[in-house]
N, C-alpha and C positions, 0 to 999 in steps of 0.2 A: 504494500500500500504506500501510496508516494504521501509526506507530511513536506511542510515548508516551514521552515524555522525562521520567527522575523524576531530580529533582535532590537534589545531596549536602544542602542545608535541608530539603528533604521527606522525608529517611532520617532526617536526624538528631531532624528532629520524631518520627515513625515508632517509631523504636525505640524500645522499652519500652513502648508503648502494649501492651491488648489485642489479640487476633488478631481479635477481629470489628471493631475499628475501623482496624485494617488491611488488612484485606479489603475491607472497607468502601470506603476510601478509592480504593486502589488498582484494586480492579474495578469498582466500582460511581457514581464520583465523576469522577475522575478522567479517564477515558478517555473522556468527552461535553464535557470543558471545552471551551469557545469561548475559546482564545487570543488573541483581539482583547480580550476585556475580564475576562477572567477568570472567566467567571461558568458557574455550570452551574444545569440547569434550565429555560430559555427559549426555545433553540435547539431543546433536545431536552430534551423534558418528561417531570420524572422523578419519583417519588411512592414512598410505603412499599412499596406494591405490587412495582414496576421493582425497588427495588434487596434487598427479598425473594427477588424471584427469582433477581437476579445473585448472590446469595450461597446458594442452593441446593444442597446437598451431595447428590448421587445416593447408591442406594442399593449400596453396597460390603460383602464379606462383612468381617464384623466391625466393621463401620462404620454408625453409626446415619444413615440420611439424613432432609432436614429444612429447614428453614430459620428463621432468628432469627424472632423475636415482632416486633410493631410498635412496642412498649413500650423492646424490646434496639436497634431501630434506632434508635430517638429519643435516647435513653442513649449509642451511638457515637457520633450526631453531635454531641451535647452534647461529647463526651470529645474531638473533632477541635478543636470550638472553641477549646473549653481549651488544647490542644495548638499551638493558634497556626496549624493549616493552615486553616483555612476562617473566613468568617464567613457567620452565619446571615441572610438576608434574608427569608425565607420560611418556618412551618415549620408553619402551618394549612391548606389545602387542597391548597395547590399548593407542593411544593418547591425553592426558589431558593437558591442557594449560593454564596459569591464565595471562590474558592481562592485565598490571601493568598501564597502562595512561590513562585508563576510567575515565572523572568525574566522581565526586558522584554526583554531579544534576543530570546527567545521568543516573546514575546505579544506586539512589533511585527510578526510577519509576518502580512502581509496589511493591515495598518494603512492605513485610509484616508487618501487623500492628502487635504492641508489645501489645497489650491492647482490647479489647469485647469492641465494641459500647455498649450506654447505653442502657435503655431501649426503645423501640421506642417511640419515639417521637409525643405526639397529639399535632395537629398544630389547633389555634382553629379559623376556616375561620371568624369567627362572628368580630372578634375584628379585624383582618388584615383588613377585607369589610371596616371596621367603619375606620382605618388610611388611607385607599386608599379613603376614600370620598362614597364608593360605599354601598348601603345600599338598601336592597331588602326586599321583604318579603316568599323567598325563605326558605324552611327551613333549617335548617343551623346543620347541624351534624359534630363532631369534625372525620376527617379525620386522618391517621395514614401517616405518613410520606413515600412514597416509597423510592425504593430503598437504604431501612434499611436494611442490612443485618449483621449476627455477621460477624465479620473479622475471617476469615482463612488464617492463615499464610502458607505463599506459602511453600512448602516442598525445603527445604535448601538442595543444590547442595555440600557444603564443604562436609557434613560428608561422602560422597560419596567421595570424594577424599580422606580423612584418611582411609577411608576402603580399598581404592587402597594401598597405600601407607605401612598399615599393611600387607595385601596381600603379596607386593611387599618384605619385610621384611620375610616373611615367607618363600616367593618362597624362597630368595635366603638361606637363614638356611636349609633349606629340604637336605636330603645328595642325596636322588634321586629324582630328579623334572619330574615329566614326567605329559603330559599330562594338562598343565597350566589351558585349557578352562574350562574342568573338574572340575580342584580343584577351579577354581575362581567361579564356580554356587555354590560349598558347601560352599564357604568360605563368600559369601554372604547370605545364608538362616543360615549357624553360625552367622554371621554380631555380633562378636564378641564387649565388651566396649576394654577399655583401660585395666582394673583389668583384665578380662578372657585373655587379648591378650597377657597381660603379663605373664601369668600363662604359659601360653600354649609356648612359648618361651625357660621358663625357663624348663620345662617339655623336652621339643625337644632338649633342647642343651644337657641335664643331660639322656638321653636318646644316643645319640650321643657317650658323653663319655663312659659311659657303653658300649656299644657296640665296640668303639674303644679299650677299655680295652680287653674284651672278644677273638678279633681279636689278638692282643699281649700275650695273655697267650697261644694261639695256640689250642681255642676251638671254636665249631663249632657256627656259628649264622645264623640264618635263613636272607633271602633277607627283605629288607626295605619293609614296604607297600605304596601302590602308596598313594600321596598326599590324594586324592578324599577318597581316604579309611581310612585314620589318620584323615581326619574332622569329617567324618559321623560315623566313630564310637567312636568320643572322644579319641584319641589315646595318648593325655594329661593325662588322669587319670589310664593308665597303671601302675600297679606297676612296680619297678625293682625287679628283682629276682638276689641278690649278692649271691647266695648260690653257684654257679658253681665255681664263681672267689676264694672260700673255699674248693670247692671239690679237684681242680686242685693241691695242696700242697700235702693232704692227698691223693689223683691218684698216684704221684711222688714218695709219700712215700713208697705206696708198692710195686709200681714197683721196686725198688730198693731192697726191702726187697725180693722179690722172688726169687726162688732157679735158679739159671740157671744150664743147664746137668753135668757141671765140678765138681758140687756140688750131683747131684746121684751118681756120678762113683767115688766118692771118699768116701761116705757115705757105699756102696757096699766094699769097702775096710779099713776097720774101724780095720781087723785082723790083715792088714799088717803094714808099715810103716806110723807113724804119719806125717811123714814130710821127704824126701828124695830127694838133690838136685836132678836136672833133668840129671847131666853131673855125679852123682856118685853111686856107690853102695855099699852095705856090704855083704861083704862074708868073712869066717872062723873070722868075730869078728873083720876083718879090712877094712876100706874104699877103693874100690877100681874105678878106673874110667870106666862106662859102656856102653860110649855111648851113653848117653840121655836114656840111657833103664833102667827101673827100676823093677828090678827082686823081688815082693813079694813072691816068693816059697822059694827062697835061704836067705830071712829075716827070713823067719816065721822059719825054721829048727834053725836056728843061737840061734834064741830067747828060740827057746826050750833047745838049751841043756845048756844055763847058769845058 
């Protein structure tokens, strides 16, 4: 039969709070915690949805029924924080909560053992018979102790929150986040340490910038790959390729360097005038003004007969 132990620090927090963030707590929090490490949400996965419903009021004569907004649950749990019972781990897709007033008498039971039982144990019936007075002629074989078994240490619920928390960390560095569910199964079968999760970080921001650089020099870049696509294919060990951010100088430079048409039609004209304002001309060997026209027939004869 499952009981729930509330203790005199979780009354005293309690009181005076709201009634829906003691509701809250109480019905909806509370009664899923995993006493080995305090945490609710992971064991048994809980979301605005679950704990909507666990606060459901049926519907009673003269009693409106209903249930809080998702807005009013987000606001309780805020208000629990405050309150000193819980801390928030999680409070974007998936809801993770660590309840801070749990004894430890409490929340040792079940506690995995740190240490391998010895080797089992022969209990030897002959000598116990002989202190208890009892003495037969039964034959007497050394039995083996039941219920020896090595200790298995129960699977530890924290690092399941760090990998959230990296996660969480990632999501928000990602420049295009789509599809979270996705990327949160790859990011669990990566179930990266600390050294890789670091790496991969530094990789994605250095990534980033390259690519914001790219964008500023007014060259082309391909669309981001979706999250789910950056885990499963290692998109950390990408090189960068700076050869473009090099090309871009040397692109400028010959464009510059190329001929534009003002430069054929004057090349085609290499017999007549090197250089002749646009407002003057020459004719019989004297400057005269032409009207923006510039007469190479009446140069070239000029030039001949000096």
């Amino acid at each position: 039969m499952r009981y729930m132990k509330v203790t005199d620090e979780e009354l005293s927090a309690l009181r005076g709070l709201p009634y829906i963030q003691q509701l809250l707590y109480l019905t909806a929090i509370k009664p899923y915690v995993d006493y080995r490490t305090g945490i609710v949400g992971i064991a048994r996965g809980i979301s605005y949805q679950s704990l909507t419903e666990e606060l459901y009021i049926e519907p009673h004569q003269g009693i409106k029924s209903g249930s809080p907004s998702k807005d009013q649950i987000r606001r309780a749990i805020k208000g629990l924080e405050k309150a000193g019972l819980l801390r928030i781990q999680s409070m974007d897709w998936k809801l993770v909560f660590q309840c801070l007033l749990i004894p430890t008498s409490y929340s040792d039971l079940n506690k995995p053992a740190t240490k391998q039982h010895d080797d089992l144990a022969i209990v030897n019936n002959h000598e116990s018979h002989i202190k208890q007075g009892f003495q037969d002629d039964l034959s007497i074989k050394p039995t083996m102790s039941q219920n020896i078994k090595a200790a298995i240490p129960h699977k530890d619920n924290n690092y399941f929150v760090c990998l959230l928390q990296q996660f969480e960390k990632f999501w928000e560095s990602y420049p295009q986040p789509q599809n979270k569910a996705h990327a949160w199964n790859a990011f669990q079968k990566l179930n990266p340490d600390e050294v890789l999760f670091a790496r991969m970080l530094l990789a994605l921001n250095a990534q980033i910038n390259h690519y914001q650089e790219l964008q500023a020099a007014g060259l082309w870049v391909p669309h981001w790959r979706y999250p789910t696509n950056w885990l499963a294919q290692r998109g950390w060990e990408d090189d960068i390729n700076t050869n473009k951010l090099q090309e871009k100088p040397n692109a400028a430079h010959k464009a510059r360097a190329t001929k534009q048409p003002v430069d054929f039609f004057w090349e085609s004209c290499k017999g007549g005038a090197d250089y002749i304002p646009d407002s003057e001309t020459i004719t019989d060997g004297s400057i005269q003004p032409s009207g923006n026209v510039i007469q190479f027939g009446e140069y070239r004869k000029t030039s001949e007969t000096r």
